[in-house]
Rosetta silent file (secondary structure, phi, psi, omega in degrees, C-alpha in Angstrom):
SEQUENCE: XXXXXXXXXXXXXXXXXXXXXXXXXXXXXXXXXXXXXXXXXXXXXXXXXXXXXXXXXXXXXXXXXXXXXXXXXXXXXXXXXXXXXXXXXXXXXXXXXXXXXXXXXXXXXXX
SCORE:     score description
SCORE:     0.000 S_00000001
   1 L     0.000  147.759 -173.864   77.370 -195.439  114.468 S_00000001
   2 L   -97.525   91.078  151.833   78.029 -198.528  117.210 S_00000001
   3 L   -99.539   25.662  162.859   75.273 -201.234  116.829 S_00000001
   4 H   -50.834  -32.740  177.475   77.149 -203.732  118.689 S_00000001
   5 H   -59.582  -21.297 -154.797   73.985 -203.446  121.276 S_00000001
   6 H  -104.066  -17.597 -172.367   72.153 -204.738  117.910 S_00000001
   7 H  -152.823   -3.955  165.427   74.752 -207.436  116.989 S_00000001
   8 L   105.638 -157.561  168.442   77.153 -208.424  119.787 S_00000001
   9 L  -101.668   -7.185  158.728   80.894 -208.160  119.389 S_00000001
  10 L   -72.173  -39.876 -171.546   81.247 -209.884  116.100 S_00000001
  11 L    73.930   31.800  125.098   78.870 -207.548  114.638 S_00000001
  12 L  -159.520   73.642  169.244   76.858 -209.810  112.610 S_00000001
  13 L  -148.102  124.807 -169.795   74.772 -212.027  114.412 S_00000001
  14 L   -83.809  127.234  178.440   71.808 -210.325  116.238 S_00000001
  15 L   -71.230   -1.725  161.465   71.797 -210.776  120.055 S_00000001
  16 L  -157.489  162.787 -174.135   68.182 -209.940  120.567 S_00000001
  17 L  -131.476   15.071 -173.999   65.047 -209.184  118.203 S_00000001
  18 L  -103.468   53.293 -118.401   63.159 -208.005  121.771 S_00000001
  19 L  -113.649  145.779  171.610   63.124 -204.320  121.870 S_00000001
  20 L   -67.074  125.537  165.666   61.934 -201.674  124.535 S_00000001
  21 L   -97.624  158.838  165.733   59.820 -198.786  123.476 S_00000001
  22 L   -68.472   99.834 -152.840   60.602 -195.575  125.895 S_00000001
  23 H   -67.295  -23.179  157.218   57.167 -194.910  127.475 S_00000001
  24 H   -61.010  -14.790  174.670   57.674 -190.918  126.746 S_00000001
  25 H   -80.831  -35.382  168.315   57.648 -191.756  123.373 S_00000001
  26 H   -62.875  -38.644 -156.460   54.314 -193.823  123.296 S_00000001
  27 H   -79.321  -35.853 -172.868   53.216 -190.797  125.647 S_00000001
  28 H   -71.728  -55.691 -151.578   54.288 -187.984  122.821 S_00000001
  29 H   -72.328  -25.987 -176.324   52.487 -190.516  120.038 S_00000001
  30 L   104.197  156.826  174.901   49.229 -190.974  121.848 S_00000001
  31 L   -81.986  137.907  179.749   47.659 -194.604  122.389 S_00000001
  32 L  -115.344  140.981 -173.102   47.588 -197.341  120.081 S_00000001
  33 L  -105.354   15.094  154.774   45.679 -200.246  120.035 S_00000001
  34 E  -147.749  153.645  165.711   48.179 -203.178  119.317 S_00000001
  35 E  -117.192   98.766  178.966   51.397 -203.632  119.399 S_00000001
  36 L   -35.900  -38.923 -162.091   52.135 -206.216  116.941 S_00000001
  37 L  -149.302   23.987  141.149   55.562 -207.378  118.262 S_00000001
  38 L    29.249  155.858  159.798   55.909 -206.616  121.902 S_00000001
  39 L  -106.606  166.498 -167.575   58.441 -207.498  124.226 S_00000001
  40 L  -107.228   -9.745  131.238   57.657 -210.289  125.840 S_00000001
  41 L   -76.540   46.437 -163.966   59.184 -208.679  128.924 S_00000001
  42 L   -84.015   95.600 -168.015   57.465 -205.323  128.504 S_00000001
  43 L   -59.302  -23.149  163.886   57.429 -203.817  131.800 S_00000001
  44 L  -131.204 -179.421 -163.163   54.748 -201.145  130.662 S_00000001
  45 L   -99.245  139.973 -166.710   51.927 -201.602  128.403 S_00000001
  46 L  -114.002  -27.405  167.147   52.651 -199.902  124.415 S_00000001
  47 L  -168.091 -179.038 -162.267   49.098 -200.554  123.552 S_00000001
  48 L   -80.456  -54.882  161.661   45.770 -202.136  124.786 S_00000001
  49 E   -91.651  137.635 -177.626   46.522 -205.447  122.840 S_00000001
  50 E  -136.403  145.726  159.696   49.995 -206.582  122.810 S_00000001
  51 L  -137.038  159.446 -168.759   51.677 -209.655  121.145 S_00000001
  52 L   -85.803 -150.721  163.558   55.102 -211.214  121.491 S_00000001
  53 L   -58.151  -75.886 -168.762   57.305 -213.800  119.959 S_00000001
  54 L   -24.253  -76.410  160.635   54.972 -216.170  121.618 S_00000001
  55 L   -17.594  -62.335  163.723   51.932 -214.702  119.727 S_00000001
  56 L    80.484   44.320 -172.797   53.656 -214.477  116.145 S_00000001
  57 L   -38.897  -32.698 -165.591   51.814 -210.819  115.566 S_00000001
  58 L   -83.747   -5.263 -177.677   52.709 -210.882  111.651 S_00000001
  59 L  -103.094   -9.866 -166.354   50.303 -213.644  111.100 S_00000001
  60 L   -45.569  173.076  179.185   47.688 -212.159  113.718 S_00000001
  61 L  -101.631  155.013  174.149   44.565 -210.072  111.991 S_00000001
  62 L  -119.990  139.594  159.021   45.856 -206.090  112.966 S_00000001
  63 L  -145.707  177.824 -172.067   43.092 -203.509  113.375 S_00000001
  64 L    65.949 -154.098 -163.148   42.997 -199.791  114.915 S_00000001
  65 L  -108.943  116.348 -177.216   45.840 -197.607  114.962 S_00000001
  66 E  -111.506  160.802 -176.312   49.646 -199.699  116.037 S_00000001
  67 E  -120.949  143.438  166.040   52.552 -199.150  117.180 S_00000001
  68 L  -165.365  121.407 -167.870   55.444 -201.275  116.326 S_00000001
  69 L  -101.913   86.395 -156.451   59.178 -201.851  117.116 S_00000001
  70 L   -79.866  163.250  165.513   59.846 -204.467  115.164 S_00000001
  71 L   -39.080  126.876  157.700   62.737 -207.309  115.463 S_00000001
  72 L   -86.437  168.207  173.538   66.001 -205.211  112.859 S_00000001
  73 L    87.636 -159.831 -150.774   68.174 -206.690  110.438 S_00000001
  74 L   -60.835  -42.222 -169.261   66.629 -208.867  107.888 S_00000001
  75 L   -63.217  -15.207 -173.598   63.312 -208.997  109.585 S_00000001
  76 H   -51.655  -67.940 -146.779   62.401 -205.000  109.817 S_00000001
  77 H   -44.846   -8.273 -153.364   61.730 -205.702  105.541 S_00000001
  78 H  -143.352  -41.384  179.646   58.232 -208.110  106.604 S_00000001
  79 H   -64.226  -55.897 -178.443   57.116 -206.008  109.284 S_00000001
  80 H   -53.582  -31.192  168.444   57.407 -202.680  107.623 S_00000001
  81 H   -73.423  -14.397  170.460   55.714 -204.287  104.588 S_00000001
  82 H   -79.922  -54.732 -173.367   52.824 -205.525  107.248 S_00000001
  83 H   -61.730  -46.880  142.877   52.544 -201.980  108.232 S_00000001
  84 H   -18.129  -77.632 -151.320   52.215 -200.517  105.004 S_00000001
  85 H   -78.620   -9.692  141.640   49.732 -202.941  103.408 S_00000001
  86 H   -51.038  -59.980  172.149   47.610 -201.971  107.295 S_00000001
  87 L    89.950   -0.359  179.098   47.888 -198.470  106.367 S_00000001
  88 L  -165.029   65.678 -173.908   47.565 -197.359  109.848 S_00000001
  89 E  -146.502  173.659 -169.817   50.572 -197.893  111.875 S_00000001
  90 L  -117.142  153.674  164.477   53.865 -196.256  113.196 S_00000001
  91 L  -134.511  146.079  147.665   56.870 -198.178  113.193 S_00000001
  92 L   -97.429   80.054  155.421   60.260 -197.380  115.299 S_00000001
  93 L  -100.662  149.549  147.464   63.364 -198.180  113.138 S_00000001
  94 L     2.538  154.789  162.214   66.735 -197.073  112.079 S_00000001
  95 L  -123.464   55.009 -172.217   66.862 -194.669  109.952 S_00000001
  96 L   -63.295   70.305  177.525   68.796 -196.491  107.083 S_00000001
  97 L   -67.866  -21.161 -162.642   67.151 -194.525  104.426 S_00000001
  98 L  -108.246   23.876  164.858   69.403 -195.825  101.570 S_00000001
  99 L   -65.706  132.310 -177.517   68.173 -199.351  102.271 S_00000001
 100 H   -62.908  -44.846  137.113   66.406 -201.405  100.200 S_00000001
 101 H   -19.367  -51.440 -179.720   63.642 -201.485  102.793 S_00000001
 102 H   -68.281  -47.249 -146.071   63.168 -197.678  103.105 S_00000001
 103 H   -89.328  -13.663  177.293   63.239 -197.959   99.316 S_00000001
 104 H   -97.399  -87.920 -167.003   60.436 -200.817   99.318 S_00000001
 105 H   -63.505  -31.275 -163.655   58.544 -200.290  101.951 S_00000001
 106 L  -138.243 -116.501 -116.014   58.900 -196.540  103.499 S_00000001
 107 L   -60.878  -25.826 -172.687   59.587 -194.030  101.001 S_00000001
 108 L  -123.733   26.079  159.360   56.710 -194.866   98.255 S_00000001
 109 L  -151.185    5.382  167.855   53.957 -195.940  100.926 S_00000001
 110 L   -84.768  142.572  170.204   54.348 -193.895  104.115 S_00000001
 111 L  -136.688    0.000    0.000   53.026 -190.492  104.974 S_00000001
């Protein structure tokens, strides 16, 4: 698989942590009411409260049902462990299953 969109042309420094959701896919999931980590140039709205960079959404209080496309690379591991220990969120990542993330975080607390 090509993540160069994910890491440049060196491949391992990431050129953005600001990610796009597709709005049919929030439309298939239904509404949510934060989005934790936002773009901060999100041209549509992903949930009724949204927070950016700016914001700093992992220290923020989370409540109601979120959506979240968190920053990859090193950083997915602290979101996906926010969403877990919330208990009532979606995340959009890779699907690196043999990751030590999937193996912390996704495989023995998701359903």
């Amino acid at each position: 698989m090509n993540v160069l969109f994910e890491t440049g042309e060196s491949g391992s420094t990431p050129t953005t942590h600001d990610w796009l959701t597709p709005p049919e896919l929030l439309a298939t999931l239904g509404e949510f009411d934060l989005h934790p980590c936002a773009s901060e140039f999100q041209p549509w709205r992903t949930a009724r409260q949204q927070f950016t960079t700016h914001d700093d959404g992992l220290t923020r209080e989370w409540a109601g049902r979120v959506w979240c496309n968190p920053p990859y690379g090193p950083h997915a591991a602290r979101w996906l462990e926010r969403c877990a220990a919330h208990g009532n969120a979606i995340a959009l990542v890779f699907a690196r299953t043999e990751t030590t993330v999937f193996q912390d975080h996704v495989w023995p607390k998701a359903d």
